[in-house]
Residue frames as qw, qx, qy, qz and C-alpha x, y, z in Angstrom:
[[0.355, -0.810, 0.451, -0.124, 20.61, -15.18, -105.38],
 [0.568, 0.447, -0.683, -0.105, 23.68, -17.16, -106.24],
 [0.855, -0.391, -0.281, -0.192, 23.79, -20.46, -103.85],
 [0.184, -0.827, 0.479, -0.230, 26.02, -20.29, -100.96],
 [0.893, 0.196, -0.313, 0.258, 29.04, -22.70, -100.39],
 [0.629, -0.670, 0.031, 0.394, 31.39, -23.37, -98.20],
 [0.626, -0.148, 0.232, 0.730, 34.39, -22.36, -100.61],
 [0.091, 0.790, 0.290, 0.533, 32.20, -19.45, -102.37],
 [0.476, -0.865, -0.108, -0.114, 31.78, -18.00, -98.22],
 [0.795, -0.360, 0.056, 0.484, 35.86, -18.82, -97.90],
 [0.492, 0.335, 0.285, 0.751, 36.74, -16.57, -101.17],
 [0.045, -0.756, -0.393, -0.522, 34.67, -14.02, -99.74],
 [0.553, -0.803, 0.085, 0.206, 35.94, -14.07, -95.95],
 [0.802, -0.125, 0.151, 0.564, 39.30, -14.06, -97.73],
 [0.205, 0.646, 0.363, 0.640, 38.31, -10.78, -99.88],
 [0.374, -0.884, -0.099, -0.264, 37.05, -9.14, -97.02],
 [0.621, -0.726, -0.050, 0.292, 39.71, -10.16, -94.65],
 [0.485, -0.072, 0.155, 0.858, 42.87, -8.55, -96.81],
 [0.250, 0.695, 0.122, 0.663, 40.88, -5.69, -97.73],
 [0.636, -0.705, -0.238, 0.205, 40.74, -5.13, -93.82],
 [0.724, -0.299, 0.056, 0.619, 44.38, -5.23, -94.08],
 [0.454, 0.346, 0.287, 0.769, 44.74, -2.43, -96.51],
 [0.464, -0.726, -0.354, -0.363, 42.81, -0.42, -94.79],
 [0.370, -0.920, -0.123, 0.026, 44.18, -0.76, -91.70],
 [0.666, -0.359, 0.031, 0.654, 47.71, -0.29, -92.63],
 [0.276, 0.475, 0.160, 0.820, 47.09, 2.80, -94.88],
 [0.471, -0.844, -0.246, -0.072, 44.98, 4.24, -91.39],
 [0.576, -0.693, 0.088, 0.423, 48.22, 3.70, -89.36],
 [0.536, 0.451, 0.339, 0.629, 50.12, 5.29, -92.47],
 [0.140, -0.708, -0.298, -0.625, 48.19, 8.19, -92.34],
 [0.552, -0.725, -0.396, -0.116, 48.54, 8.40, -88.83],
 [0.679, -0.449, 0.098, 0.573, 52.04, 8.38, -88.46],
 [0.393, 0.468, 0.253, 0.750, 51.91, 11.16, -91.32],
 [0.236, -0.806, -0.372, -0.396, 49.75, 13.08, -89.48],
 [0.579, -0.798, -0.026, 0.165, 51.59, 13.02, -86.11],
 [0.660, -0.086, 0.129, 0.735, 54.92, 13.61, -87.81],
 [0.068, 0.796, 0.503, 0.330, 53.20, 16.64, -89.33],
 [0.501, -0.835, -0.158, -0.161, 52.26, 17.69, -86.25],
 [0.698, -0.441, 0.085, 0.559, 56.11, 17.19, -84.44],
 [0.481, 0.370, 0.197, 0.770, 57.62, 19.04, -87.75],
 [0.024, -0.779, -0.260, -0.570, 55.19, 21.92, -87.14],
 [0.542, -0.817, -0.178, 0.084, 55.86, 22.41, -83.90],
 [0.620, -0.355, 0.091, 0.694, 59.77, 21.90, -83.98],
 [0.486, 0.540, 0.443, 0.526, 59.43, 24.07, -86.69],
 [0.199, -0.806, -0.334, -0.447, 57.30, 27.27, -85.02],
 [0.480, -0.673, -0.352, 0.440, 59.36, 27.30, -81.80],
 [0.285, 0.919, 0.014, 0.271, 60.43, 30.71, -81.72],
 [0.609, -0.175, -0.267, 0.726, 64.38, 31.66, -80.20],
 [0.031, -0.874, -0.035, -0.483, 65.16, 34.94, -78.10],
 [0.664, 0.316, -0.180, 0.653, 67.95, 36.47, -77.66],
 [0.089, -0.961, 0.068, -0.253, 68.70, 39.01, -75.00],
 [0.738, -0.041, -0.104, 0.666, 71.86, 40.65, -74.22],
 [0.230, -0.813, -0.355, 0.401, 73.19, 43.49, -73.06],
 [0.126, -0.687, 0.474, 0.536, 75.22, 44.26, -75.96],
 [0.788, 0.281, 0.540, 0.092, 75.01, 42.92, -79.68],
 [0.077, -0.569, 0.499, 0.649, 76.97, 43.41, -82.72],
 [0.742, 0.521, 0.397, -0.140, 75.17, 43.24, -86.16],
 [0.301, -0.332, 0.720, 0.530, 76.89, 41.84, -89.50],
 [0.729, 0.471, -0.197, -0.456, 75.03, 42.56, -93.27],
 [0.961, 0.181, 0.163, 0.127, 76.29, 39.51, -95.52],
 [0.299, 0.834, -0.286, 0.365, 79.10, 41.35, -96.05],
 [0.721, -0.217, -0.444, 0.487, 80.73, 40.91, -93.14],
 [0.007, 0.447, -0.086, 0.890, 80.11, 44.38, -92.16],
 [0.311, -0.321, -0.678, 0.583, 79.84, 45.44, -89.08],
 [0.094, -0.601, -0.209, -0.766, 76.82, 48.16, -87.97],
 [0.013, -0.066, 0.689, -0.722, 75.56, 49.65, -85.02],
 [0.291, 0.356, 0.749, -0.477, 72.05, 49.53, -83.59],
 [0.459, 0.691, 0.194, -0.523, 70.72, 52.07, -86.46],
 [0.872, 0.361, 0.185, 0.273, 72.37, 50.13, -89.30],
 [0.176, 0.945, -0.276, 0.010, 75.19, 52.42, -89.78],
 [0.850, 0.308, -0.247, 0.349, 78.22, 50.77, -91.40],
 [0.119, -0.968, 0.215, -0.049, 80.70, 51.21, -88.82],
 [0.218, -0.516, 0.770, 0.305, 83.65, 48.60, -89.93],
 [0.787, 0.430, -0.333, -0.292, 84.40, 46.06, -92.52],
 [0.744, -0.368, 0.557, 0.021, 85.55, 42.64, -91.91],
 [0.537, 0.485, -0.541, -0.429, 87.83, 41.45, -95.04]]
């Protein structure tokens, strides 16, 4: 066993104490990936709904239809 020293036991708390650091800043990394994730997915998944009492559907076209898709004007 090699012979312990004070500056052998310094290079070694110094080894240990930055890998610490790497360590814990790729944790809180990873953490704040994770909880953004999480916020995206949610904002993501809300769902919208619509009610009315009346609605007027438009194809890409700009064509107007009624409830049963039937083309009943054209917007030029």
């Amino acid at each position: 066993m090699p012979e312990l020293t004070m500056e052998g036991l310094t290079q070694r708390l110094e080894r240990l104490e930055r890998a610490q650091r790497r360590w814990w800043l790729v944790s809180v990394a990873m953490l704040f990936l994770i909880i953004a994730a999480a916020a995206l997915s949610y904002a993501l998944s809300k769902t919208v709904t619509v009610e009315a009492e009346n609605f007027t559907l438009k194809d890409a076209n700009g064509r107007l239809s009624d409830k049963d898709g039937k083309v009943i004007w054209k917007i030029p």
